[in-house]
C-alpha beads as a LAMMPS data file, in Angstrom:
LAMMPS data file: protein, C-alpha beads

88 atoms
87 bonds

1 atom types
1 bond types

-500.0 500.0 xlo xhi
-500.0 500.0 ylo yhi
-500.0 500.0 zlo zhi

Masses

1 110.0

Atoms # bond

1 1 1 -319.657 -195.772 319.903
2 1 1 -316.077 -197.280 319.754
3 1 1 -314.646 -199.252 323.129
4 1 1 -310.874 -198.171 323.905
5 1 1 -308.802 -201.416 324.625
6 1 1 -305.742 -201.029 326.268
7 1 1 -303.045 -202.772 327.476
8 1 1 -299.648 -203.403 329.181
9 1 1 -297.898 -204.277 326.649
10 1 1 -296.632 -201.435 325.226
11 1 1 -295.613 -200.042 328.357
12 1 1 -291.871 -199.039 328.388
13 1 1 -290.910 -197.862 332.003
14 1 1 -286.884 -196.552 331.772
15 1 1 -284.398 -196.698 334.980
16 1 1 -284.240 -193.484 336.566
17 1 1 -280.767 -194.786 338.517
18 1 1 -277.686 -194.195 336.215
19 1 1 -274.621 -196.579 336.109
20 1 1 -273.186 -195.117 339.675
21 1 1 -276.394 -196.174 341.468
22 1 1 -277.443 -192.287 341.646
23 1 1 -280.801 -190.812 341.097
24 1 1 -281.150 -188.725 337.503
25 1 1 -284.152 -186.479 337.456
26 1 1 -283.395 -185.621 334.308
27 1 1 -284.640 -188.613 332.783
28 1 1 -287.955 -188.448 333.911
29 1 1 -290.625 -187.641 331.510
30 1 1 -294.567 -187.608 332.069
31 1 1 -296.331 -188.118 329.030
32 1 1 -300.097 -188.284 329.574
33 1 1 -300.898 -190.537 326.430
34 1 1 -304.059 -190.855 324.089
35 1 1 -307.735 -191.753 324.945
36 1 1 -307.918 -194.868 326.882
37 1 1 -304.704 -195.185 327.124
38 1 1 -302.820 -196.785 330.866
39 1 1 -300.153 -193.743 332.126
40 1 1 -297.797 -195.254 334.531
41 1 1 -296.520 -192.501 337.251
42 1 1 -293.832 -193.505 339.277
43 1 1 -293.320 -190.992 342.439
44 1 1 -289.989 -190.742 344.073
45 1 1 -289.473 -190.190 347.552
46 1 1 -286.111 -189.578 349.339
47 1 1 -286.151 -191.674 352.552
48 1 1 -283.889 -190.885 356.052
49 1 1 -281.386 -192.984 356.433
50 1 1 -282.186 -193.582 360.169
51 1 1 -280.757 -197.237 360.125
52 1 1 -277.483 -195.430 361.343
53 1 1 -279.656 -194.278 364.656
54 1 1 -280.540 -197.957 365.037
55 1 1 -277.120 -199.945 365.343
56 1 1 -276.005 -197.018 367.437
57 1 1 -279.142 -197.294 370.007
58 1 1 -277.673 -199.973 372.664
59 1 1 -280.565 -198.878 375.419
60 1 1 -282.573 -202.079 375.214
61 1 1 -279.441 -205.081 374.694
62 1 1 -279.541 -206.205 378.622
63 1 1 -283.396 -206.031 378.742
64 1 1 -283.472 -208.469 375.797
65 1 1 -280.680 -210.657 376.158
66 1 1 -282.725 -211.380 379.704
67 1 1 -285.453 -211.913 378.240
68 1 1 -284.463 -214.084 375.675
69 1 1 -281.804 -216.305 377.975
70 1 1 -284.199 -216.257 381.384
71 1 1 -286.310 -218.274 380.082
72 1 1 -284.035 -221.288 378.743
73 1 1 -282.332 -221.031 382.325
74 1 1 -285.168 -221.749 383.741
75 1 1 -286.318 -225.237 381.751
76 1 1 -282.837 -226.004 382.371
77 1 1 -282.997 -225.352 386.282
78 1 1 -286.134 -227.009 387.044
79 1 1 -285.505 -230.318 384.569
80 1 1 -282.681 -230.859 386.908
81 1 1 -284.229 -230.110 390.158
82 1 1 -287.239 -232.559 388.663
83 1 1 -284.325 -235.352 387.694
84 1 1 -282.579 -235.661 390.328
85 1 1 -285.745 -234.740 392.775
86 1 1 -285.729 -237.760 395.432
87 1 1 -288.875 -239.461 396.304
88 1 1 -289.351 -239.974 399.929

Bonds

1 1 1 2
2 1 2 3
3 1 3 4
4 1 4 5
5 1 5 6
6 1 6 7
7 1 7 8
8 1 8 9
9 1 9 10
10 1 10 11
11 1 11 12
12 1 12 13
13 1 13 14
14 1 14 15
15 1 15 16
16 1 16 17
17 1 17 18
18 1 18 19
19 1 19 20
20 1 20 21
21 1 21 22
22 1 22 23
23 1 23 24
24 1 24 25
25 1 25 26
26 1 26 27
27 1 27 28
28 1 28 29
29 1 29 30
30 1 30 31
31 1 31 32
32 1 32 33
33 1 33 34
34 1 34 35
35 1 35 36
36 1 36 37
37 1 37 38
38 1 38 39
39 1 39 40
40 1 40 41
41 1 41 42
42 1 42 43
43 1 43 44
44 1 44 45
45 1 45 46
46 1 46 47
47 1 47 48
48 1 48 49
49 1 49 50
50 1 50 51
51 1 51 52
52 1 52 53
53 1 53 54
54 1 54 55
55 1 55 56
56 1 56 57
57 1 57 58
58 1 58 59
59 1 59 60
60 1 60 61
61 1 61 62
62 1 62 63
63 1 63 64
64 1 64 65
65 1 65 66
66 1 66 67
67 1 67 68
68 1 68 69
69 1 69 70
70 1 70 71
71 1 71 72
72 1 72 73
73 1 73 74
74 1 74 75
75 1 75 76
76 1 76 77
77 1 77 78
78 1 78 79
79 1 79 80
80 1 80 81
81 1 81 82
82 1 82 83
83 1 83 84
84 1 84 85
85 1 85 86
86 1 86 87
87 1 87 88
């Protein structure tokens, strides 16, 4: 009984993006390999763009910048009521 060693060293994985930054299919190749030997599948999946949607979506800008600038108003407001606060 023989033990199959492999390894990941002979692994050659190609580009499947061609000098314009495009997607060719037509290089893609499966090729299931011997007995113990490691396949390496690689699955493509084309994603929305919905980044687009994102910077377009102004809905939520006053909520935030409140939320965000409230809060240092505040420290400021009450360190200089506390400073200048006169003991009587």
């Amino acid at each position: 009984m023989s033990m199959c060693k492999a390894s990941f060293a002979g692994i050659v994985i190609n580009s499947q993006i061609d000098a314009a930054g495009n997607f060719d299919p037509t290089t893609l190749a499966y090729q299931p390999g011997n007995c113990c030997d490691i396949v390496v599948a690689r699955l493509f999946y084309q994603w929305r763009c919905s980044a687009g949607g994102l910077l377009k979506d102004r809905s939520g800008i006053a909520a935030t910048e409140f939320a965000v600038i409230v809060p240092i108003m505040l420290v400021m407001f009450f360190g200089t009521v506390e400073s200048f606060r006169i003991n009587i």
